[in-house]
mmCIF file of the protein (N, C-alpha, C, O) and its ligand, coordinates in Angstrom:
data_MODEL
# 
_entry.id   MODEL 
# 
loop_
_entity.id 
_entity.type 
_entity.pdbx_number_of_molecules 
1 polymer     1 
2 non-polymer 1 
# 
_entity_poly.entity_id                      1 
_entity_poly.type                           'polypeptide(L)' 
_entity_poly.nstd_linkage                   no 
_entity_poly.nstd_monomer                   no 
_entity_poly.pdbx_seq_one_letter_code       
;(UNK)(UNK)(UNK)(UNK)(UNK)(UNK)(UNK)(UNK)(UNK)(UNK)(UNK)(UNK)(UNK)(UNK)(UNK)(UNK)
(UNK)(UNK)(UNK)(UNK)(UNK)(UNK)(UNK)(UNK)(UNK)(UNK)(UNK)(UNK)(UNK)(UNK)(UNK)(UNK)
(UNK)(UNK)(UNK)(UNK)(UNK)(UNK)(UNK)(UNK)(UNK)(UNK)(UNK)(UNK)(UNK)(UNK)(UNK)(UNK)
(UNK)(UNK)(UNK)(UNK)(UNK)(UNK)
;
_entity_poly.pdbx_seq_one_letter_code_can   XXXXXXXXXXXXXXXXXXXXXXXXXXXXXXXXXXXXXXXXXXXXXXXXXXXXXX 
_entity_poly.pdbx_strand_id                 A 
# 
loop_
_entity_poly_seq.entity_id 
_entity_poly_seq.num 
_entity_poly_seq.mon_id 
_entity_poly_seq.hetero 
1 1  UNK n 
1 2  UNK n 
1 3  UNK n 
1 4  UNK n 
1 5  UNK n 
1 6  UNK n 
1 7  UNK n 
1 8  UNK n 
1 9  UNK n 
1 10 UNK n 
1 11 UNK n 
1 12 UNK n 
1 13 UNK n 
1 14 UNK n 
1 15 UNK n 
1 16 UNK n 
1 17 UNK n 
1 18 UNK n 
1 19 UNK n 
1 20 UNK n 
1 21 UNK n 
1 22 UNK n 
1 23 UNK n 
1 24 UNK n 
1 25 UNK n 
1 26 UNK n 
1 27 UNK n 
1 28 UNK n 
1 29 UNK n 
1 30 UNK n 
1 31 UNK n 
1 32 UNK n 
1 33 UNK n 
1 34 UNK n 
1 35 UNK n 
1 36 UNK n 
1 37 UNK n 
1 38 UNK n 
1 39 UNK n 
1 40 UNK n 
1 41 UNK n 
1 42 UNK n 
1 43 UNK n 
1 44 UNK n 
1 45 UNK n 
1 46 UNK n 
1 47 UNK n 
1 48 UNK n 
1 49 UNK n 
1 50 UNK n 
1 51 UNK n 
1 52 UNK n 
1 53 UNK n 
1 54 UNK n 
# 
loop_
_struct_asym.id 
_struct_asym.entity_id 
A 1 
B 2 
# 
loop_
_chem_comp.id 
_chem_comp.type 
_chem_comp.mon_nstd_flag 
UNK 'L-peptide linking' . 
ZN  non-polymer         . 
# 
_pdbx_entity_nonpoly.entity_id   2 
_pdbx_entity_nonpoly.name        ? 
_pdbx_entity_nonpoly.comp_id     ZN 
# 
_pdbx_nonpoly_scheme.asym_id         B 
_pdbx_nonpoly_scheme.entity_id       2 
_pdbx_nonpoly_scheme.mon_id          ZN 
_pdbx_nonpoly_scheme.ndb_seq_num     1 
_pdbx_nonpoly_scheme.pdb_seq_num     101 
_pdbx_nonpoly_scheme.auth_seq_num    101 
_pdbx_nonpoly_scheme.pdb_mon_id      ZN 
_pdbx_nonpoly_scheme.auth_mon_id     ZN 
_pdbx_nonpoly_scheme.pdb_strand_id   A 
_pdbx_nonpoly_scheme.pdb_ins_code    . 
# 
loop_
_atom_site.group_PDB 
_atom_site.id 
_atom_site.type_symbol 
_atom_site.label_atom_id 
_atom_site.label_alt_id 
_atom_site.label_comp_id 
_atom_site.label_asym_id 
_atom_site.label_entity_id 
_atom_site.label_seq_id 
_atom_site.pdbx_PDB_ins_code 
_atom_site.Cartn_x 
_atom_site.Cartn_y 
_atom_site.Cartn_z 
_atom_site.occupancy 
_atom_site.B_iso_or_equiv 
_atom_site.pdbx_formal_charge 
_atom_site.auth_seq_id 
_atom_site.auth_comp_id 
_atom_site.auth_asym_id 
_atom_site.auth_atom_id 
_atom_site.pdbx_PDB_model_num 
ATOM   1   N  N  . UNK A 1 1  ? 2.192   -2.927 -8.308  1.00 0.00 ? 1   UNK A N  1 
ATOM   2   C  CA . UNK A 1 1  ? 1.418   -1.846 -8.918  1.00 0.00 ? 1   UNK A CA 1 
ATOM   3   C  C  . UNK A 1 1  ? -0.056  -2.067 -8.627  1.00 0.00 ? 1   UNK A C  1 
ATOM   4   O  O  . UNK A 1 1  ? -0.558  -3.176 -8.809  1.00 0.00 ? 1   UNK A O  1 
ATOM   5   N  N  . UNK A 1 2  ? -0.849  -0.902 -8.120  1.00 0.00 ? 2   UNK A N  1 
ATOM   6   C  CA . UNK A 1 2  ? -2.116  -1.357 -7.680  1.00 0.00 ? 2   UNK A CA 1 
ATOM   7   C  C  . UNK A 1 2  ? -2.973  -0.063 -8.705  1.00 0.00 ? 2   UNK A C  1 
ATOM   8   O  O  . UNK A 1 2  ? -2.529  1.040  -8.385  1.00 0.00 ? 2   UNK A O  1 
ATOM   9   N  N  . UNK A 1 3  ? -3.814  0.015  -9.570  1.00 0.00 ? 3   UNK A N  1 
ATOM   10  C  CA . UNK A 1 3  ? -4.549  0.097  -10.224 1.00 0.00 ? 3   UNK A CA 1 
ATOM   11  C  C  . UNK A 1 3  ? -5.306  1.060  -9.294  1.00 0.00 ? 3   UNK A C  1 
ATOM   12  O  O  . UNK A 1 3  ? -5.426  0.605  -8.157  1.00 0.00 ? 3   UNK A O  1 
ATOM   13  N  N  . UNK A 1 4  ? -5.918  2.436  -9.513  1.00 0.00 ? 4   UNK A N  1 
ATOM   14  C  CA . UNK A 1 4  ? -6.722  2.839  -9.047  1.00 0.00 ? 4   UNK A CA 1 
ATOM   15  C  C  . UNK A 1 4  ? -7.729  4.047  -9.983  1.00 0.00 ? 4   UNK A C  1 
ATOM   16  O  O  . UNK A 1 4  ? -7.545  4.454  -11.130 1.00 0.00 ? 4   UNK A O  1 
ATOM   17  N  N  . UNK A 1 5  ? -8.850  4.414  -8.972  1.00 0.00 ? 5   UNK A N  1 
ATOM   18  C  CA . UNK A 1 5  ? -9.277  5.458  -10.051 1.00 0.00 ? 5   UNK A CA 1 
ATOM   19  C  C  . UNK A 1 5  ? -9.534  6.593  -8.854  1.00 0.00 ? 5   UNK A C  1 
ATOM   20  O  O  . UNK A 1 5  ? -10.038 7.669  -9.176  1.00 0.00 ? 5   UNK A O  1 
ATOM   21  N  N  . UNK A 1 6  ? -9.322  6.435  -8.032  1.00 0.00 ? 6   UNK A N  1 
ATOM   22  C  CA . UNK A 1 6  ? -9.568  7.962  -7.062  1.00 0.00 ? 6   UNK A CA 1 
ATOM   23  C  C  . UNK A 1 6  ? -8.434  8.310  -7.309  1.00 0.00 ? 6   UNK A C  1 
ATOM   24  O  O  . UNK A 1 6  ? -7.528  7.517  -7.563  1.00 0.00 ? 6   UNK A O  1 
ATOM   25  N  N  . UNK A 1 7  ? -8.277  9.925  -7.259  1.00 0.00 ? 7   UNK A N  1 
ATOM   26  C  CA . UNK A 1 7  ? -7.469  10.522 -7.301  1.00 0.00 ? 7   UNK A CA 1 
ATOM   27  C  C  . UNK A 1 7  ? -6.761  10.988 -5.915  1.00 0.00 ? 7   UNK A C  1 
ATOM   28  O  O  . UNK A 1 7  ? -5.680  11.578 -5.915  1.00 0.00 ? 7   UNK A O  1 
ATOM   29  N  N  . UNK A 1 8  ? -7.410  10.695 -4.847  1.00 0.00 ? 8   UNK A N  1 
ATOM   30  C  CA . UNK A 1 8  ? -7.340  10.728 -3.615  1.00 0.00 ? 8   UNK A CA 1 
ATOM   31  C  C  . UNK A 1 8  ? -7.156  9.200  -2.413  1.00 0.00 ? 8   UNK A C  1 
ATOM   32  O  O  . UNK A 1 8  ? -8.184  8.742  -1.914  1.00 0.00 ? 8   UNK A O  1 
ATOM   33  N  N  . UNK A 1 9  ? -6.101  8.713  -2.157  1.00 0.00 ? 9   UNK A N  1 
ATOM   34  C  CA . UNK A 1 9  ? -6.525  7.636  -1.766  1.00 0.00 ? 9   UNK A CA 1 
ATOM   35  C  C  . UNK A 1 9  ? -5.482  7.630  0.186   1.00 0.00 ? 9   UNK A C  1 
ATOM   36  O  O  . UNK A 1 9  ? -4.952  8.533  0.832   1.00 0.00 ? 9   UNK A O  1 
ATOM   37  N  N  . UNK A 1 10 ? -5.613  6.515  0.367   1.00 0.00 ? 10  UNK A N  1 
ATOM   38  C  CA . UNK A 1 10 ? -4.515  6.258  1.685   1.00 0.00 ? 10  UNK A CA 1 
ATOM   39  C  C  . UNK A 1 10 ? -4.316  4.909  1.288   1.00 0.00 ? 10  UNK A C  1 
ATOM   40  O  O  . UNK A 1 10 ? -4.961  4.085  0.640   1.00 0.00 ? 10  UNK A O  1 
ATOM   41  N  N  . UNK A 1 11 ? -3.347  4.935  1.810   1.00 0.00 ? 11  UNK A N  1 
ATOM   42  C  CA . UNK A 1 11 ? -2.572  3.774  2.169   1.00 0.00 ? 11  UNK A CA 1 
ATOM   43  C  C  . UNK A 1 11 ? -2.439  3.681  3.503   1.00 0.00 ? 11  UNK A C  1 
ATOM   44  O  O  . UNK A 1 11 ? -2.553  4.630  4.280   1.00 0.00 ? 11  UNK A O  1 
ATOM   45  N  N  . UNK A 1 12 ? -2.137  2.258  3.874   1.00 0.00 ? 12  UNK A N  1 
ATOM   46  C  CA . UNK A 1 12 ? -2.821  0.980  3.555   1.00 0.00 ? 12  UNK A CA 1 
ATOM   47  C  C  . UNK A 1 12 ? -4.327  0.749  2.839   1.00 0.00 ? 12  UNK A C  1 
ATOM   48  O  O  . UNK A 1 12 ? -5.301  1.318  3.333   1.00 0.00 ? 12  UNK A O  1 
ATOM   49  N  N  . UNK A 1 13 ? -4.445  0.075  1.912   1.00 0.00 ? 13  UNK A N  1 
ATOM   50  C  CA . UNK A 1 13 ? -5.478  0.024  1.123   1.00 0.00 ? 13  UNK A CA 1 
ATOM   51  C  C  . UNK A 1 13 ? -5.890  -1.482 1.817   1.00 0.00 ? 13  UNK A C  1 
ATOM   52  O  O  . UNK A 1 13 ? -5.224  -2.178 2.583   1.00 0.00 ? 13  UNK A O  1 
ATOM   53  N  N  . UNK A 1 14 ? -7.233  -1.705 1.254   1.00 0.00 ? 14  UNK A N  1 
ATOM   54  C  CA . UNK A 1 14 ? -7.558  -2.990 2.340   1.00 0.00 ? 14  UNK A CA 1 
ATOM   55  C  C  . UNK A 1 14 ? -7.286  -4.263 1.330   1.00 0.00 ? 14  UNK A C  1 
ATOM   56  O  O  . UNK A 1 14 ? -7.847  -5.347 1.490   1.00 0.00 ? 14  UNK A O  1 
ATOM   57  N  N  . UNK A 1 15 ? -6.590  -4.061 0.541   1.00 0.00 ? 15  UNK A N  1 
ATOM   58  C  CA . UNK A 1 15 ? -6.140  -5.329 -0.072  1.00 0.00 ? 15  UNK A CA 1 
ATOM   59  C  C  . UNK A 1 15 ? -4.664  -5.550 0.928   1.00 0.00 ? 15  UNK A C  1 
ATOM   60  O  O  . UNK A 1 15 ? -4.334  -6.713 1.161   1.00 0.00 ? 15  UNK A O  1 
ATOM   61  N  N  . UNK A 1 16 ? -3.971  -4.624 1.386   1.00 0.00 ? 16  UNK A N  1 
ATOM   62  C  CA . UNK A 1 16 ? -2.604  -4.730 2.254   1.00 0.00 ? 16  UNK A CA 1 
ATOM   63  C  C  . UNK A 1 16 ? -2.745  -6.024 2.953   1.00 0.00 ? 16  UNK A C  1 
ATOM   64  O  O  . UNK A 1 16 ? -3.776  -6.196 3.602   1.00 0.00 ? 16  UNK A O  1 
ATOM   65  N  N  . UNK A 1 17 ? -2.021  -6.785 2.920   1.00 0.00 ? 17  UNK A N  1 
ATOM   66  C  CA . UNK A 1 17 ? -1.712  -7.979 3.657   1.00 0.00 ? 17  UNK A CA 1 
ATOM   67  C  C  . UNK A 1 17 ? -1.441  -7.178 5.424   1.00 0.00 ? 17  UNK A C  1 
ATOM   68  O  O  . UNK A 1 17 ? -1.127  -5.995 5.555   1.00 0.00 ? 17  UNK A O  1 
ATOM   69  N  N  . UNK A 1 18 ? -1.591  -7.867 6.265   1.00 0.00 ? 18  UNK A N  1 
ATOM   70  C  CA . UNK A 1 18 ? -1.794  -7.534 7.285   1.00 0.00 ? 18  UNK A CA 1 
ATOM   71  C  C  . UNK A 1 18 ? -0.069  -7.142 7.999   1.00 0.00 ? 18  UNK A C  1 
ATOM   72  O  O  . UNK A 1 18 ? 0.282   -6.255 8.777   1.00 0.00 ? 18  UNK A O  1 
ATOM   73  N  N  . UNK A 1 19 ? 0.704   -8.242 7.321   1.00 0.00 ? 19  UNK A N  1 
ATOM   74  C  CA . UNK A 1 19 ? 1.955   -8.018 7.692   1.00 0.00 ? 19  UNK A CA 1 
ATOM   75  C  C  . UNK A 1 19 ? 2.841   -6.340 7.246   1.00 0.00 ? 19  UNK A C  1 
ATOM   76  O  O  . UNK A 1 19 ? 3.843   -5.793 7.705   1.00 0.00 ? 19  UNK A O  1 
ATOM   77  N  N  . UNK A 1 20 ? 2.030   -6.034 6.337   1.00 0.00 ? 20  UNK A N  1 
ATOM   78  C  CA . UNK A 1 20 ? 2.786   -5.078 5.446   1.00 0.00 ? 20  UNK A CA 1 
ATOM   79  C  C  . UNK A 1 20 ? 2.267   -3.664 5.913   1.00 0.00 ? 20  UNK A C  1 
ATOM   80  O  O  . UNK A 1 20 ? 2.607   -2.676 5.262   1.00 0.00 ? 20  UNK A O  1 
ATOM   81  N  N  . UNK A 1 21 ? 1.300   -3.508 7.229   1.00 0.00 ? 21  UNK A N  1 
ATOM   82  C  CA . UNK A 1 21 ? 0.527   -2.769 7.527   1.00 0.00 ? 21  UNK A CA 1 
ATOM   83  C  C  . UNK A 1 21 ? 1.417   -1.362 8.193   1.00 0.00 ? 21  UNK A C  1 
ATOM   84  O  O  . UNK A 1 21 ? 2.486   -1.353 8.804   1.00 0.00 ? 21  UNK A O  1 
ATOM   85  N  N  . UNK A 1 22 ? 0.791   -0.577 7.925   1.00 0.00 ? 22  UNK A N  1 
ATOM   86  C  CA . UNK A 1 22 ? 1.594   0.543  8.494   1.00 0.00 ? 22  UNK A CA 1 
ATOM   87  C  C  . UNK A 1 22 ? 0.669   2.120  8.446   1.00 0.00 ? 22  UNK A C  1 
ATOM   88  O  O  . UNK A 1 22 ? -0.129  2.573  7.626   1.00 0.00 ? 22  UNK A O  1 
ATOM   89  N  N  . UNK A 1 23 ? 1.176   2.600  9.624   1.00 0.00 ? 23  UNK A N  1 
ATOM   90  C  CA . UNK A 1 23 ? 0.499   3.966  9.762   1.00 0.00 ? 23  UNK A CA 1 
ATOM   91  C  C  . UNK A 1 23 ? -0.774  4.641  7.987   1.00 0.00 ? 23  UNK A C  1 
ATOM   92  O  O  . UNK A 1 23 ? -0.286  4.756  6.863   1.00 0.00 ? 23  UNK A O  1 
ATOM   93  N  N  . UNK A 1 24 ? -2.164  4.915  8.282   1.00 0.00 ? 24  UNK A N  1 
ATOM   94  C  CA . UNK A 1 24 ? -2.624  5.664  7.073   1.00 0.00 ? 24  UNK A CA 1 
ATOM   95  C  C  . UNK A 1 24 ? -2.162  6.806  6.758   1.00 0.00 ? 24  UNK A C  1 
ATOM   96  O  O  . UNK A 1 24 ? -2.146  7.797  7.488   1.00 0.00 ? 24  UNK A O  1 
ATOM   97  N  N  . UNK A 1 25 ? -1.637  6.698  5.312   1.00 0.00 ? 25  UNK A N  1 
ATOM   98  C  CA . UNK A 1 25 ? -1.456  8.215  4.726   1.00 0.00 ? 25  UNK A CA 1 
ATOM   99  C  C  . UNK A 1 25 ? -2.353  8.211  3.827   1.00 0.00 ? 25  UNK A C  1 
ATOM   100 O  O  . UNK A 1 25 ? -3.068  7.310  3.390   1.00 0.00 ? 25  UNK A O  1 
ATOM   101 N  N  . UNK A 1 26 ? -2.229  9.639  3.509   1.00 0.00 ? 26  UNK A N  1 
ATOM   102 C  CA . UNK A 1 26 ? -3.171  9.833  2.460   1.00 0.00 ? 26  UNK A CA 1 
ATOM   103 C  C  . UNK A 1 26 ? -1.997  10.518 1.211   1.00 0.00 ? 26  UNK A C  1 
ATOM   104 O  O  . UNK A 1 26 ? -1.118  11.369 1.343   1.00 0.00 ? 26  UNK A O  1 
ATOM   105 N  N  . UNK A 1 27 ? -2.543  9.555  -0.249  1.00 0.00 ? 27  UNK A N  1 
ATOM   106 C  CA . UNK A 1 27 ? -1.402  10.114 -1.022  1.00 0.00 ? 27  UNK A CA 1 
ATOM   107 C  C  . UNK A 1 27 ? -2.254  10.721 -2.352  1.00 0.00 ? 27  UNK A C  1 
ATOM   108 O  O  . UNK A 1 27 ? -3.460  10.623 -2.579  1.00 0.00 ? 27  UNK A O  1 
ATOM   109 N  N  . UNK A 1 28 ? -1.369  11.278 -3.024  1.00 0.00 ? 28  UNK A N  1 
ATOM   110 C  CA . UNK A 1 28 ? -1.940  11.735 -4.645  1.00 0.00 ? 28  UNK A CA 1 
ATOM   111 C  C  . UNK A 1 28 ? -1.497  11.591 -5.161  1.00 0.00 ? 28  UNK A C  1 
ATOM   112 O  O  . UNK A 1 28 ? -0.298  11.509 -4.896  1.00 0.00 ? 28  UNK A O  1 
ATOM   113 N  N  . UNK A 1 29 ? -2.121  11.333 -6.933  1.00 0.00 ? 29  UNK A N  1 
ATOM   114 C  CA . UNK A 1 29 ? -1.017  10.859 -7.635  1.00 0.00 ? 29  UNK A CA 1 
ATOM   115 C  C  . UNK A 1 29 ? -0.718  12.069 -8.492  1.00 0.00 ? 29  UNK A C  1 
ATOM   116 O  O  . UNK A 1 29 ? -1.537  12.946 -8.766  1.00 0.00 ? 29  UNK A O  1 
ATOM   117 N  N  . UNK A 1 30 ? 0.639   12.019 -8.916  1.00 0.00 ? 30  UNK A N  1 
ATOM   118 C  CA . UNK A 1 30 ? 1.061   13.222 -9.687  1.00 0.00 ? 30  UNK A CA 1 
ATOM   119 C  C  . UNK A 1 30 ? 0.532   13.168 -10.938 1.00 0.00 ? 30  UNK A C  1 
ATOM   120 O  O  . UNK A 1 30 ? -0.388  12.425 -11.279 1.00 0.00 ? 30  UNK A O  1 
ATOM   121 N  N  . UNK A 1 31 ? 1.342   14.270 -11.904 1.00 0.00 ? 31  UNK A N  1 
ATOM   122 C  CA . UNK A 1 31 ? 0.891   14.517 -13.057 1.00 0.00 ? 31  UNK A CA 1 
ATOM   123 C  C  . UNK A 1 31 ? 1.181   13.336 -14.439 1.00 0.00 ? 31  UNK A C  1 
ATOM   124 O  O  . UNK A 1 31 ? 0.793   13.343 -15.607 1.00 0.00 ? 31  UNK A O  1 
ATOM   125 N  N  . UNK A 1 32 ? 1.987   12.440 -13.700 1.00 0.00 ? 32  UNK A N  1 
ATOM   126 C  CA . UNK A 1 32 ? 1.799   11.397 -14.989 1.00 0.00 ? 32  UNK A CA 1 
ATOM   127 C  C  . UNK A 1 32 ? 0.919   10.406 -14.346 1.00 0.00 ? 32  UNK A C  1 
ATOM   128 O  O  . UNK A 1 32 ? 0.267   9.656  -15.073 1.00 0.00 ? 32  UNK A O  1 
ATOM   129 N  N  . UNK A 1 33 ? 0.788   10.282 -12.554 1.00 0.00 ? 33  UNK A N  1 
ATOM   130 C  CA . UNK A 1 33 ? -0.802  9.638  -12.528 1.00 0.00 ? 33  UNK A CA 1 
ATOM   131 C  C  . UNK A 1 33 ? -0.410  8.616  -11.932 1.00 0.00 ? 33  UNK A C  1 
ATOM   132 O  O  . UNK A 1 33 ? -1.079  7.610  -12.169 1.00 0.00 ? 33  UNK A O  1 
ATOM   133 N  N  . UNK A 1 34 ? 1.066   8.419  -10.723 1.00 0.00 ? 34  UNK A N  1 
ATOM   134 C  CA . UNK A 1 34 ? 1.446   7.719  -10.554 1.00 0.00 ? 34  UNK A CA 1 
ATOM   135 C  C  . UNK A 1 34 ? 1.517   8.470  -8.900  1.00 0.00 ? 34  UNK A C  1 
ATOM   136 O  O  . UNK A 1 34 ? 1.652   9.640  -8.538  1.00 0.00 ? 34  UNK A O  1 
ATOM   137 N  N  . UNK A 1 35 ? 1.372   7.307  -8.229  1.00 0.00 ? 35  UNK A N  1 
ATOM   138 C  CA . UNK A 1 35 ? 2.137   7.759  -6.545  1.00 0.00 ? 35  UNK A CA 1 
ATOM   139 C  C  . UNK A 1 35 ? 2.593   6.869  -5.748  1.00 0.00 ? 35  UNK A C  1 
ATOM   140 O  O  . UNK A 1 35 ? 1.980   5.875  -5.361  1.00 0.00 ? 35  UNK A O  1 
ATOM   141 N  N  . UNK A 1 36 ? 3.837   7.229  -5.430  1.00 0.00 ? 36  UNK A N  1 
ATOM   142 C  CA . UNK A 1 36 ? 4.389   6.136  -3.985  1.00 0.00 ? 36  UNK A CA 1 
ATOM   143 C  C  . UNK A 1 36 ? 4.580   5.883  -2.967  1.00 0.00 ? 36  UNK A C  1 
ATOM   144 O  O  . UNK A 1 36 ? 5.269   6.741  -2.417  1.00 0.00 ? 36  UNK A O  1 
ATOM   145 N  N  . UNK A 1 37 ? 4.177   4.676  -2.045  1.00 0.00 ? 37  UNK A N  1 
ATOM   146 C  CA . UNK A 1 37 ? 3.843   4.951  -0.443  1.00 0.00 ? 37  UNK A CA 1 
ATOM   147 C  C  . UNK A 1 37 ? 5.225   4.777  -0.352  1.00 0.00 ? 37  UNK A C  1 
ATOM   148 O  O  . UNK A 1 37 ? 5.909   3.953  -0.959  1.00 0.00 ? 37  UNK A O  1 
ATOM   149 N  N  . UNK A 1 38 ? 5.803   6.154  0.966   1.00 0.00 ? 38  UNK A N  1 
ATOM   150 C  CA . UNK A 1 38 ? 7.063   6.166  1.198   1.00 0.00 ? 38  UNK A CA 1 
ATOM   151 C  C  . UNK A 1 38 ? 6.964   4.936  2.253   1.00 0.00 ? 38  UNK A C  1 
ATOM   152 O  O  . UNK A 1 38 ? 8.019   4.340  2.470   1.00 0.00 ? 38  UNK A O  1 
ATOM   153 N  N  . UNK A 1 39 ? 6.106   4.616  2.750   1.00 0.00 ? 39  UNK A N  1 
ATOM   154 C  CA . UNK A 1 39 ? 5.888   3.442  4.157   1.00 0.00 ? 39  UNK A CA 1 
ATOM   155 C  C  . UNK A 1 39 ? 6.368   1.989  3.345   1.00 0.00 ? 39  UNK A C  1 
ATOM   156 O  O  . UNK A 1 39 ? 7.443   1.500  3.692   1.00 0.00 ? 39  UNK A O  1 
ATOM   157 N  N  . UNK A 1 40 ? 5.531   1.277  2.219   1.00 0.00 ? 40  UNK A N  1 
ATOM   158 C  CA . UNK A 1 40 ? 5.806   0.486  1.871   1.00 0.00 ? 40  UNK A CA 1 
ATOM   159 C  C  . UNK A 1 40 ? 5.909   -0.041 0.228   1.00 0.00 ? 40  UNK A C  1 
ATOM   160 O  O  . UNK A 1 40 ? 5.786   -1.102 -0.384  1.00 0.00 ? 40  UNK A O  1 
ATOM   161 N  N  . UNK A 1 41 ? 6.186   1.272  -0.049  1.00 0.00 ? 41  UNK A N  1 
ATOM   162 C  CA . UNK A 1 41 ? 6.612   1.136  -1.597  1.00 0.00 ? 41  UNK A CA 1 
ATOM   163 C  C  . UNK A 1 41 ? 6.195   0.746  -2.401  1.00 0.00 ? 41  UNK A C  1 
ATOM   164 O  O  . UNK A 1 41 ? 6.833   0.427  -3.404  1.00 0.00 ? 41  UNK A O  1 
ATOM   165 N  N  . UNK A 1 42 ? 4.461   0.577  -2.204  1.00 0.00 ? 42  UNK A N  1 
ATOM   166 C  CA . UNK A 1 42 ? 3.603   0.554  -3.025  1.00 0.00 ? 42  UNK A CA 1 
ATOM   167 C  C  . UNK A 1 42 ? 3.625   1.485  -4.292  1.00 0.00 ? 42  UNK A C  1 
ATOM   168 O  O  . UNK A 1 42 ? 3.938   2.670  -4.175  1.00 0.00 ? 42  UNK A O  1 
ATOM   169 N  N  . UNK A 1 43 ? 3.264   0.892  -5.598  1.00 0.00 ? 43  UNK A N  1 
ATOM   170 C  CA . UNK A 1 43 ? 3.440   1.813  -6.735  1.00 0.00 ? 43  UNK A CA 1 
ATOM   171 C  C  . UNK A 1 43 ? 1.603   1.822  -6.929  1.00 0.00 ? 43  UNK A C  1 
ATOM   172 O  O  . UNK A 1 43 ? 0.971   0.772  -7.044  1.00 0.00 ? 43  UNK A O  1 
ATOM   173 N  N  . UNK A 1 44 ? 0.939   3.218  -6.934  1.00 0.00 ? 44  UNK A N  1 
ATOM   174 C  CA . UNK A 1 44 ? -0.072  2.862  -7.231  1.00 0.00 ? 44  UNK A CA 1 
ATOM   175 C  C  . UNK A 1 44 ? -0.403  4.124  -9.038  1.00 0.00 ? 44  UNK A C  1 
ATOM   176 O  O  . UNK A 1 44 ? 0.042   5.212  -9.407  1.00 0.00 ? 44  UNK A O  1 
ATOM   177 N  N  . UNK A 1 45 ? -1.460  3.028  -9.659  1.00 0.00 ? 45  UNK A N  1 
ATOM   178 C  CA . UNK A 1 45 ? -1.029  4.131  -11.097 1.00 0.00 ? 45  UNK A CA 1 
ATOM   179 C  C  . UNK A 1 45 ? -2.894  4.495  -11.159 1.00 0.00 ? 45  UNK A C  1 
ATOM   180 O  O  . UNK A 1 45 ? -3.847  3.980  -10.575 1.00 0.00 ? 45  UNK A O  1 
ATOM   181 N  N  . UNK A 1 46 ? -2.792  5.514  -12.067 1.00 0.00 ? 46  UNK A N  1 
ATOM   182 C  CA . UNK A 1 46 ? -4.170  5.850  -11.843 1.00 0.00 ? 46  UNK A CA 1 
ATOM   183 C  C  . UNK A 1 46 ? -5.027  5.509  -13.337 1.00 0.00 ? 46  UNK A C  1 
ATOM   184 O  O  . UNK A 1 46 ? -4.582  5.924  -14.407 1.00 0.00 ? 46  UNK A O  1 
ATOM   185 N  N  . UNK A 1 47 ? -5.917  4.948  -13.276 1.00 0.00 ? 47  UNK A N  1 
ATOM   186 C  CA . UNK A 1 47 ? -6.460  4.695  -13.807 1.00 0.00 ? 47  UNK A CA 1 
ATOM   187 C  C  . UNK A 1 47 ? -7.766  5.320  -14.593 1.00 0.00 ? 47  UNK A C  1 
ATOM   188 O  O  . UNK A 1 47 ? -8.325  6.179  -13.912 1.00 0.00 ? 47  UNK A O  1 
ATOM   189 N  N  . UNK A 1 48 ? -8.377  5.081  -15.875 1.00 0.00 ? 48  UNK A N  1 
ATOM   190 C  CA . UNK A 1 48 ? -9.469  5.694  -16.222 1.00 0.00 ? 48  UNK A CA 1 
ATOM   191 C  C  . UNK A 1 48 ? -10.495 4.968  -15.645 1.00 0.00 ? 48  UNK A C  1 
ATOM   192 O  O  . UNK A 1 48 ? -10.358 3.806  -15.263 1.00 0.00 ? 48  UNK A O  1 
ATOM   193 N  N  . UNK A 1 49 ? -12.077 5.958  -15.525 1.00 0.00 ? 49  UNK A N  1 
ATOM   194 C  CA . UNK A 1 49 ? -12.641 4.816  -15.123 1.00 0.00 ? 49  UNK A CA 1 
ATOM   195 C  C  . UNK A 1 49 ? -13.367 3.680  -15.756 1.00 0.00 ? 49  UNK A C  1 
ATOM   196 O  O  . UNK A 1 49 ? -13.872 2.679  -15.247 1.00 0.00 ? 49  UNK A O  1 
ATOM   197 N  N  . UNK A 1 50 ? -13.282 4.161  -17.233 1.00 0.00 ? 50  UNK A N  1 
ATOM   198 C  CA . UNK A 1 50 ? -14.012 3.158  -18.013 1.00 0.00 ? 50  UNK A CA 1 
ATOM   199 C  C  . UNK A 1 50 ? -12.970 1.851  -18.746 1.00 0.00 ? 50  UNK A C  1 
ATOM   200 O  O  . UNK A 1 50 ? -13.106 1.000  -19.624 1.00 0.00 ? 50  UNK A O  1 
ATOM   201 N  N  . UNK A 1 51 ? -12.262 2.144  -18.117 1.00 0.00 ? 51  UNK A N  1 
ATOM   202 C  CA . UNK A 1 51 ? -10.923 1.106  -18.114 1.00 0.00 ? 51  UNK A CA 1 
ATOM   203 C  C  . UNK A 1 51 ? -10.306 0.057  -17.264 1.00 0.00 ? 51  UNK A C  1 
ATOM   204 O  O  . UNK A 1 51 ? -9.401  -0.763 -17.417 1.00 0.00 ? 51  UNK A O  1 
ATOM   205 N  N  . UNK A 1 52 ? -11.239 0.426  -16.180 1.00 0.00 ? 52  UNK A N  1 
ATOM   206 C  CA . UNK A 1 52 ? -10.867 -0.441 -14.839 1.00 0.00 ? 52  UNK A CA 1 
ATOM   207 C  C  . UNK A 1 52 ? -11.810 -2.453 -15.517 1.00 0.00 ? 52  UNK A C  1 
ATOM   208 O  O  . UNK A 1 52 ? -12.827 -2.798 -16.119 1.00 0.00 ? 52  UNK A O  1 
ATOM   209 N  N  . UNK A 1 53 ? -11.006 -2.898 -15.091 1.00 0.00 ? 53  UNK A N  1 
ATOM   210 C  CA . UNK A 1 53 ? -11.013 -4.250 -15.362 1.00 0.00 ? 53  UNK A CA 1 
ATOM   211 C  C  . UNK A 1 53 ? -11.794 -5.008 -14.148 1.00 0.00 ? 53  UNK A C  1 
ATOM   212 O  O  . UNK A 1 53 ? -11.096 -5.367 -13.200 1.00 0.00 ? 53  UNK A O  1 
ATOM   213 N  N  . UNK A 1 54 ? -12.851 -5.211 -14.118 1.00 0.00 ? 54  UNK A N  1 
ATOM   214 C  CA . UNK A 1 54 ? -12.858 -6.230 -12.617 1.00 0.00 ? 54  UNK A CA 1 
ATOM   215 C  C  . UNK A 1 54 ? -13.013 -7.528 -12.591 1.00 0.00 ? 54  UNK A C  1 
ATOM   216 O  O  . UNK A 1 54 ? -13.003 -8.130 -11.517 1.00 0.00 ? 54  UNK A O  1 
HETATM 217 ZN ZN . ZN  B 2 .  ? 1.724   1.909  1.982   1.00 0.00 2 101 ZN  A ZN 1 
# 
């Protein structure tokens, strides 16, 4: 699960390990705020932004 706050993103994200690399898409997350790379099954959830942890 990767934490985000754009509502707009692609995958591969540059945390992707190099092995796991695969063609950029660009995904969105739906209405509960969730989206999944059909490439590598990344779960990414969306986040607020005054909630993000760093
Ligand atoms: Zn992916």
């Amino acid at each position: 699960m990767i934490p985000s706050i754009e509502t707009k993103f692609s995958c591969p994200t540059s945390k992707t390990d190099l092995w796991n690399m695969h063609p950029r898409i660009f995904l969105e997350f739906d209405n509960a705020g969730y989206a999944k790379c059909p490439y590598c099954g990344t779960v990414f959830q969306k986040k607020e932004k005054d909630s993000v942890i760093y």
